[in-house]
N, C-alpha and C positions, 0 to 999 in steps of 0.2 A: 439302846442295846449295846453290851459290851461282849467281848471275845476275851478267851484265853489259847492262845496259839501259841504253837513252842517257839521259840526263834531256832533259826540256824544251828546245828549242832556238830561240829568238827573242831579236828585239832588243827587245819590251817587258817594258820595267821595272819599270813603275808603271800602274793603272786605265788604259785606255783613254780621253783624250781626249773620246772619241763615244759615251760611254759610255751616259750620259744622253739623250742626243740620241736615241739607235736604241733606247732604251727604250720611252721616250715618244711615239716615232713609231708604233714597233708598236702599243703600249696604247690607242692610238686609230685605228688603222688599220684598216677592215670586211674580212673576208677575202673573198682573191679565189680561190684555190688549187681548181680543180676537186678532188673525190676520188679517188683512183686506183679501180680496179673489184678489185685483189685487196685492197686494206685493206677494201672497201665488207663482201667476202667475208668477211674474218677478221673483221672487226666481227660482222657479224649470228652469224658460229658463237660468240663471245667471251660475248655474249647470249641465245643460246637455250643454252649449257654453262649460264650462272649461273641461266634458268631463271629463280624467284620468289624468288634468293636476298636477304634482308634483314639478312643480318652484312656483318661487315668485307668490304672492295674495297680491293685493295692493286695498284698496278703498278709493274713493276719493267722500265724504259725503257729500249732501247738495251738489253739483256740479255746480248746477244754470244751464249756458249753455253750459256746457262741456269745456269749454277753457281747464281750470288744468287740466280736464282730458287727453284732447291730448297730452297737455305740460309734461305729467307726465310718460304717455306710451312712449314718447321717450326720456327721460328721463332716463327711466328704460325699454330698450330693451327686456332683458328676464324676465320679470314680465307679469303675467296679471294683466288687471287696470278696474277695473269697478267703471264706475261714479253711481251716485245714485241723484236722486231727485223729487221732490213730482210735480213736475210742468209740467204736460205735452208742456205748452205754451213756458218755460223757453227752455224745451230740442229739440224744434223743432229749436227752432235757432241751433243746434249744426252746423248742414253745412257747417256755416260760419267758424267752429274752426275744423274742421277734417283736416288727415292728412292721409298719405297712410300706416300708422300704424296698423296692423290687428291682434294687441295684447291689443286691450281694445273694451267696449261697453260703452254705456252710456245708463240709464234705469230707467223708471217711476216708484217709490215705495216710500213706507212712510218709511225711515230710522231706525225708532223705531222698526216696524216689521223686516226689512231687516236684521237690527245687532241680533236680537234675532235668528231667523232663521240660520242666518253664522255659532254663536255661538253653537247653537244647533247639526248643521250638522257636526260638529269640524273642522269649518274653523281657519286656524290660518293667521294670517297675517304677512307680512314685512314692511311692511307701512299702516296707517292711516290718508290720511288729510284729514281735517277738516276747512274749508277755507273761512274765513267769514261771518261766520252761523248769523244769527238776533242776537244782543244785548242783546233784551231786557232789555232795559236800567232804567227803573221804579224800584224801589227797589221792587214793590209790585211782581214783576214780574220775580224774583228768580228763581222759581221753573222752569220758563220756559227754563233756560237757560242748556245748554246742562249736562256741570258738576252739579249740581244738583237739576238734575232731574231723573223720572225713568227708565230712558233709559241707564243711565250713567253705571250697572256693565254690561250690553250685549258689550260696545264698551269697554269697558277695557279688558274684556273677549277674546276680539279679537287678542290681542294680538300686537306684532310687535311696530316700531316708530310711536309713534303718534307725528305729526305736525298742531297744531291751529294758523290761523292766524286771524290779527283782527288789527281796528285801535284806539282799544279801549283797553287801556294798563290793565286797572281795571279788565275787563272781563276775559283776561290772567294769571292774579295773582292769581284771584280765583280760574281758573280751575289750576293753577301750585301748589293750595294749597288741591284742590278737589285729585289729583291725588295722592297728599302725603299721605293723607287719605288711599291712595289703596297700598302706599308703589314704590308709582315710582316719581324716580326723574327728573326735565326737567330742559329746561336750556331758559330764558326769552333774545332775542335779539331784533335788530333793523332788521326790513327785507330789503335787498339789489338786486341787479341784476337785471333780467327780470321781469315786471310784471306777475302774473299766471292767475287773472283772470282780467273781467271787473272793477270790486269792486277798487281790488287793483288798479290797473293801473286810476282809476279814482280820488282814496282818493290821491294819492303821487303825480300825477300833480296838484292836488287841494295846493299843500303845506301839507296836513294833515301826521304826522307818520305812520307808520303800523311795527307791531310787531309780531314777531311769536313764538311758545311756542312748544319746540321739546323735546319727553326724549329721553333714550336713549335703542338700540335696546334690544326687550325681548321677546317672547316664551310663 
């Protein structure tokens, strides 16, 4: 089976100009962002599911319809894996992607709120993916994109491996430059193996690259 998918479609070239600039203004910026009332919700069940747990805490961001998620709970056996995504429509396909694995959840919440709240509560993590979040490919359109934006020191905060993936090599650079910024270093590859999500497994039959952007573990 083959795909025809668009690639990436923008006039930037090269790192973002501002790149630095909306890094560092986040990085010291106090939040202001009220919590929404159903992330407040998925939070507190997110916590009383893990209970007294003391192993691995893995989140897997942006999840779409849990694929990675499953793929990732079995993956890492003695971890808990919790997906995270804003789409109730997205997470209702999960279904299709479960597994008899009963060391992850998948759960409706806005991510913004979610990583503050983790951060708050002193979650610390062992893994973070991050796995083909929107582009946002417009230059105008910077701020939207995860490394900087204000969301960006609650998911640093978190701690553990972070792994971004993307078919878009630019968006990667920046955030491998966004993280420098925070003092961590990552390592920029070509992605190999099993597909994780739809995304992926759709861009690499289409012919298009995909790339992913891992540091290395921290605390």
């Amino acid at each position: 089976m083959s795909y025809s998918v668009r690639p990436i479609n923008t006039t930037q070239t090269e790192v973002h100009d501002k790149l630095e600039e909306y890094v560092k203004r986040y990085q010291q910026a106090p939040r202001r962002r009220p919590v929404s009332e159903h992330t407040q919700l998925a939070f507190d069940a997110a916590i009383e599911w893990l209970g007294d747990w003391q192993g691995p805490i893995i989140f897997d961001s942006c999840c779409g319809v849990g694929e990675s998620t499953a793929v990732i709970a079995a993956q890492y056996p003695d971890a808990k894996v919790i997906g995270i995504d804003k789409s109730a429509a997205r997470l209702a396909k999960h279904t299709s992607y479960t597994n008899a694995s009963s060391n992850y959840q998948v759960i409706r919440a806005d991510v913004n709120d979610f990583w503050y709240l983790a951060q708050q509560h002193g979650i610390k993590l062992s893994h973070h993916f991050l796995l083909y979040p929107n582009p946002y490919p417009k230059p105008g359109q910077i701020q939207k994109r995860w490394h900087a934006g204000p969301a960006m020191p609650d998911f640093i905060a978190l701690g553990g491996t972070i792994e971004v993936r993307s078919n878009w090599r630019l968006l990667l650079e920046e955030f491998r430059l966004a993280l420098i910024i925070y003092g961590i270093e990552s390592e920029l590859t070509a992605v190999s193996g099993e597909p994780m999500t739809p995304f992926e497994r759709k861009y690499l039959l289409s012919g298009q690259d995909c790339w992913r952007l891992v540091t290395q573990h921290r605390m």
